[in-house]
Structure formats: structure tokens, C-alpha cells
C-alpha positions as CSV (number, residue, x, y, z in Angstrom):
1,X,-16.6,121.4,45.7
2,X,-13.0,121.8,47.0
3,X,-14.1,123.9,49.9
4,X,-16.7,120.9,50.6
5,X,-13.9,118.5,50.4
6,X,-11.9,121.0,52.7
7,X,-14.2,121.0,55.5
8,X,-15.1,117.0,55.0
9,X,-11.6,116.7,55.6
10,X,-11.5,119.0,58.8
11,X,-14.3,117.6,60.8
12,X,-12.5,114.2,59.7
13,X,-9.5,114.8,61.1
14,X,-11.3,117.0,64.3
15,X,-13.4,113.3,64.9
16,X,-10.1,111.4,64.4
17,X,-8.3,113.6,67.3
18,X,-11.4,113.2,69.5
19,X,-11.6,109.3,69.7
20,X,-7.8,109.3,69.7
21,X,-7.8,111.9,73.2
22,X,-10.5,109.7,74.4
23,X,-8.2,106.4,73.9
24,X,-5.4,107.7,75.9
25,X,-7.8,107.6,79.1
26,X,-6.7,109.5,82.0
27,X,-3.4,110.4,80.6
28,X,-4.6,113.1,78.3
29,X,-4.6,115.3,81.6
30,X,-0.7,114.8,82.2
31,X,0.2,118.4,79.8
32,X,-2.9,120.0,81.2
33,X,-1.4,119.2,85.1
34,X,2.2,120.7,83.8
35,X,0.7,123.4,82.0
36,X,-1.4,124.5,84.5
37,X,0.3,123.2,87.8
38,X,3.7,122.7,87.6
39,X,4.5,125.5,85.5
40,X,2.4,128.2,87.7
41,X,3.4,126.6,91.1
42,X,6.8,127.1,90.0
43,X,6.9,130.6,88.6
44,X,4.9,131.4,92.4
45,X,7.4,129.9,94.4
46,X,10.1,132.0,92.9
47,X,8.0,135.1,92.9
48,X,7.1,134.5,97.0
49,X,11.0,133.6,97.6
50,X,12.5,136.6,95.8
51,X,9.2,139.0,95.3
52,X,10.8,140.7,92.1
53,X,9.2,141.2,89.0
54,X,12.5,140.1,86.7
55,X,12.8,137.2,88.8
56,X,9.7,135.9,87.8
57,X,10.2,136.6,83.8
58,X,13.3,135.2,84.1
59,X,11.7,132.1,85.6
60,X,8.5,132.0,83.3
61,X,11.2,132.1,80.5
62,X,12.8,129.3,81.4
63,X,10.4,126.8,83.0
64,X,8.6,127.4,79.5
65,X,11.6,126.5,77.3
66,X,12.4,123.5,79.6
67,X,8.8,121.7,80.2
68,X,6.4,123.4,77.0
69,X,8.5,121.1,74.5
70,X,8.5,117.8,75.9
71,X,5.0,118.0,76.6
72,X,3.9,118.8,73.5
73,X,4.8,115.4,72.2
74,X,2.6,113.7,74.7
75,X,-0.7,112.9,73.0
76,X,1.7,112.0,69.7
77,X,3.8,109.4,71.4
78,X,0.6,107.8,72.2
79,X,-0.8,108.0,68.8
80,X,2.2,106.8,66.8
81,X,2.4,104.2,69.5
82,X,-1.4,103.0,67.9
83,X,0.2,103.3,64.2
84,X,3.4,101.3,64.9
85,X,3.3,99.0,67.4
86,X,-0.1,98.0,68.1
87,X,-0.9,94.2,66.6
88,X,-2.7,94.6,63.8
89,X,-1.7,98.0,62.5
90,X,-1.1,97.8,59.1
91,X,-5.1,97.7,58.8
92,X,-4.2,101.7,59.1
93,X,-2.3,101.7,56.1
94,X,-5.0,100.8,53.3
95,X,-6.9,103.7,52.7
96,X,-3.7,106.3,52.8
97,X,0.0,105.6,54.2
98,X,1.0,108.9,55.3
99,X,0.1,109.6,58.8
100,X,1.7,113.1,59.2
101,X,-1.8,114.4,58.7
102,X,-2.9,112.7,62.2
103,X,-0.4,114.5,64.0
104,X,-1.7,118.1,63.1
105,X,-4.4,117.9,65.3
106,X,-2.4,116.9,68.8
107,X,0.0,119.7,68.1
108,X,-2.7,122.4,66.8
109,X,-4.4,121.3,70.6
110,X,-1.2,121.6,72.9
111,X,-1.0,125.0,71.1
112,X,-4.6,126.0,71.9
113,X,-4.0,124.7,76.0
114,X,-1.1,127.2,76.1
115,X,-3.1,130.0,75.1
116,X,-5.0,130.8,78.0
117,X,-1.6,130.1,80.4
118,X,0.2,132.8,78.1
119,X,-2.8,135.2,78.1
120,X,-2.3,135.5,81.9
121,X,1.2,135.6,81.2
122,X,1.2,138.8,78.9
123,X,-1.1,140.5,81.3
124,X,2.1,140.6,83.3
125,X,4.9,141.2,80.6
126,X,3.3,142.1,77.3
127,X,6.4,140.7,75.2
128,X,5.6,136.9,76.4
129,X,3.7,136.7,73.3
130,X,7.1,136.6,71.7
131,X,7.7,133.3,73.9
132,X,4.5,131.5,72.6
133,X,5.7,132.5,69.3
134,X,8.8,130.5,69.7
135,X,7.1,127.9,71.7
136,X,4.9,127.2,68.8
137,X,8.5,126.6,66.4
138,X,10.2,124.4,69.2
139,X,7.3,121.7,69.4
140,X,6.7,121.9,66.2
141,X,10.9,120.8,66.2
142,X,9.8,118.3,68.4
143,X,6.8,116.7,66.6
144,X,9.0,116.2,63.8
145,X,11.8,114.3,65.7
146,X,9.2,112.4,67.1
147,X,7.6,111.4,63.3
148,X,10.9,110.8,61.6
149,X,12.2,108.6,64.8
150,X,9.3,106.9,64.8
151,X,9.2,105.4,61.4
152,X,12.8,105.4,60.6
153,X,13.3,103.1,63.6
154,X,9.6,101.6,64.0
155,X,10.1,101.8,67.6
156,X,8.2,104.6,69.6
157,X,10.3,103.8,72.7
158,X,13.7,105.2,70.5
159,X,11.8,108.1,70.0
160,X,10.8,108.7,73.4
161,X,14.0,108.0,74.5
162,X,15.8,110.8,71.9
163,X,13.4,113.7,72.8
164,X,14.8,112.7,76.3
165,X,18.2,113.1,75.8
166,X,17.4,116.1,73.5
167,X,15.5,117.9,76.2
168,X,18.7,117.0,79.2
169,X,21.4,118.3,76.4
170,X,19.0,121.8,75.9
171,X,19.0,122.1,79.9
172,X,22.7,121.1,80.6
173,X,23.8,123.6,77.7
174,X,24.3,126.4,79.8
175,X,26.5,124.0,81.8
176,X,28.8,121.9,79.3
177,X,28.5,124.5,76.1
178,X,25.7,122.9,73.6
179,X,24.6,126.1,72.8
180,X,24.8,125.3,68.9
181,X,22.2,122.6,69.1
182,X,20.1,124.3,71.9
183,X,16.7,126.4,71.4
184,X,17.2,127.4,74.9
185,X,17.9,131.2,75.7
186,X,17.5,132.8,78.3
187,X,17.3,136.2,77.4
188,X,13.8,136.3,74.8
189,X,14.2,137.6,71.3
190,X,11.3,139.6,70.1
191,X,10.1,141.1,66.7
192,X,12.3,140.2,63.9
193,X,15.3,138.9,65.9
194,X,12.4,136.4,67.5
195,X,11.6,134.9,63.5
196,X,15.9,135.3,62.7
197,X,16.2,133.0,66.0
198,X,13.1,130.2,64.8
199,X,13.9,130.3,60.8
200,X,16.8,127.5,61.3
201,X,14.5,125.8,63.5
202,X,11.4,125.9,61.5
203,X,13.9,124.8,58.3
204,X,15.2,121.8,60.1
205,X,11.7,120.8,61.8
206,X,10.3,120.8,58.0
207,X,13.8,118.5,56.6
208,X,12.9,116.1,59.8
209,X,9.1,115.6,58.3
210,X,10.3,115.3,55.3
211,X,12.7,112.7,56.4
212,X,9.9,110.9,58.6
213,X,7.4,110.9,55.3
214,X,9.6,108.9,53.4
215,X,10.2,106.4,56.1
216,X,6.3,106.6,56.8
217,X,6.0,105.6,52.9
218,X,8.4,102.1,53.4
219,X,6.9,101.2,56.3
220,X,3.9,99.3,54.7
């Protein structure tokens, strides 16, 4: 009976993600154009400028760290934008309050349209994997600013406007010394120096959700 609850719950949530991607229109292609344009187009202009093999990884390393993040907030901004500020919203809060559960299925999909970029990726330096890895720790980071900003402040524009200034301080920390609250490095950690370098991360994504769920709970 659980397991039938389970998979209710699943193609639920699955059905709720699909008419939510279809709400956002045309702008549900904005992550696919960075992921698959931007990103590449840069990686092949340094490769054609310096044609070097480290210059590349070096660049794929960074690009990644700089525009994966901020992107993976994309389809959440516009679904806590439907939550919060749409007139009318607190319909959304009879049956069940907590809307963390919506937000598993826009990050568990910017996940999935990384793969295949990082599949090609490996095929040229096998330890990229490690980068997805910590990819998947940094938006989840950011998915959890994004929820506990969001209902703390019942504004989606603040949050919008912190993941900004988060994202500028992680690429400026090379340049005015932030390492402490950057994810950024540009040197990749692999094996268990990879999950030493995401544990603090992963700890403080989980204290911003928890955070978020209890403003979620007094917002209604």
C-alpha cells in the first residue's frame, strides 16, 4: 500500500513539474541555451585561441562553477514566483503548506539536462565526473537560498537579487579574497577530498531548507 502511495505520489509530482515547465512558456529554454550554447561556445573559443588540452579543463572548470549554479534556480524562481506572489495564492495552501516538495522536481531536471553536456565532457577528461558531483551539491546550495529567501521575505525579487550578489562575490573571490564563502576552485577535488570539499556545503544547504520550511509554515 505504501509503495502504491509512493508511486501515486511520484507521477503526482512528475504531472505537477510538467504543467509548471509548460507555464513558464518559452523561457524554460533559457538553461538549455547556457547549457548547451554558452557553456560549449565558450570552452571552443578558448580551445581554438590556445589549442591546449589544460586550457580547456581549466576553462570547462570554471565556466561550470560560474554559470551551472545560477541556472539551476531558473525554473524555481518562476515556480515560487506562482506560490508567493501571484493574486490568489493562498488557494495553494489548503490541501498541504509545505512547498519544498515542488521544488524537487526542477532541480532533479536541471540535474538530468547536465548529464548529457558532462557525458561529452568525460569523454575528454574522465575525472569531470567529479565536477558534476559537486555541481549537483552547489545548486542544491542554491535551491535552498532560493526557498528560505523566498518565504522568509515573501518576495521572490530579494531572492533573485541574493543569488546575484552571491554568484558576483563567488566570481570576484579570486580577486578581493572571499575564498571562505566561495564554492569556487579552480583546481577540482576528486574522490574523497571531492565529498570533504561538499560536506559543509551540503550541511548548510540542508540548515537553509530547514530554515525556509519554517518560514513556508507562517506564511499561510
Amino acid at each position: 500500500m505504501s509503495r502504491f502511495k509512493f508511486r501515486k505520489s511520484i507521477r503526482k509530482h512528475i504531472a505537477s513539474g510538467y504543467y509548471q515547465m509548460k507555464g513558464i512558456g518559452y523561457f524554460v529554454f533559457i538553461p538549455v541555451v547556457v547549457l548547451y550554447l554558452l557553456i560549449p561556445l565558450s570552452n571552443y573559443a578558448v580551445y581554438r585561441f590556445w589549442s591546449d588540452l589544460d586550457m580547456l579543463y581549466s576553462n570547462i572548470v570554471m565556466v561550470c562553477q560560474y554559470l551551472c549554479p545560477i541556472f539551476s534556480v531558473w525554473y524555481v524562481f518562476f515556480i515560487l514566483y506562482h506560490y508567493v506572489e501571484v493574486p490568489g495564492n493562498e488557494i495553494f495552501y489548503v490541501e498541504r503548506k509545505n512547498k519544498l516538495s515542488e521544488l524537487i522536481f526542477p532541480y532533479v531536471l536541471y540535474l538530468i539536462l547536465m548529464l548529457p553536456l558532462f557525458v561529452v565532457y568525460t569523454r575528454l577528461f574522465s575525472d569531470l565526473w567529479w565536477l558534476y558531483f559537486k555541481l549537483c551539491i552547489v545548486n542544491l546550495l542554491y535551491v535552498a537560498i532560493t526557498y528560505s529567501i523566498t518565504f522568509l521575505t515573501k518576495k521572490i525579487l530579494l531572492s533573485v537579487i541574493v543569488i546575484l550578489l552571491y554568484t558576483m562575490l563567488v566570481i570576484a573571490e579570486n580577486t578581493f579574497g572571499w575564498e571562505m564563502i566561495s564554492y569556487y576552485n579552480a583546481f577540482l577535488c576528486t574522490g574523497i577530498a571531492s565529498c570533504k570539499e561538499m560536506l559543509p556545503i551540503f550541511i548548510i544547504s540542508l540548515m537553509f531548507f530547514v530554515v525556509g520550511s519554517v518560514g513556508n509554515h507562517y506564511y499561510y
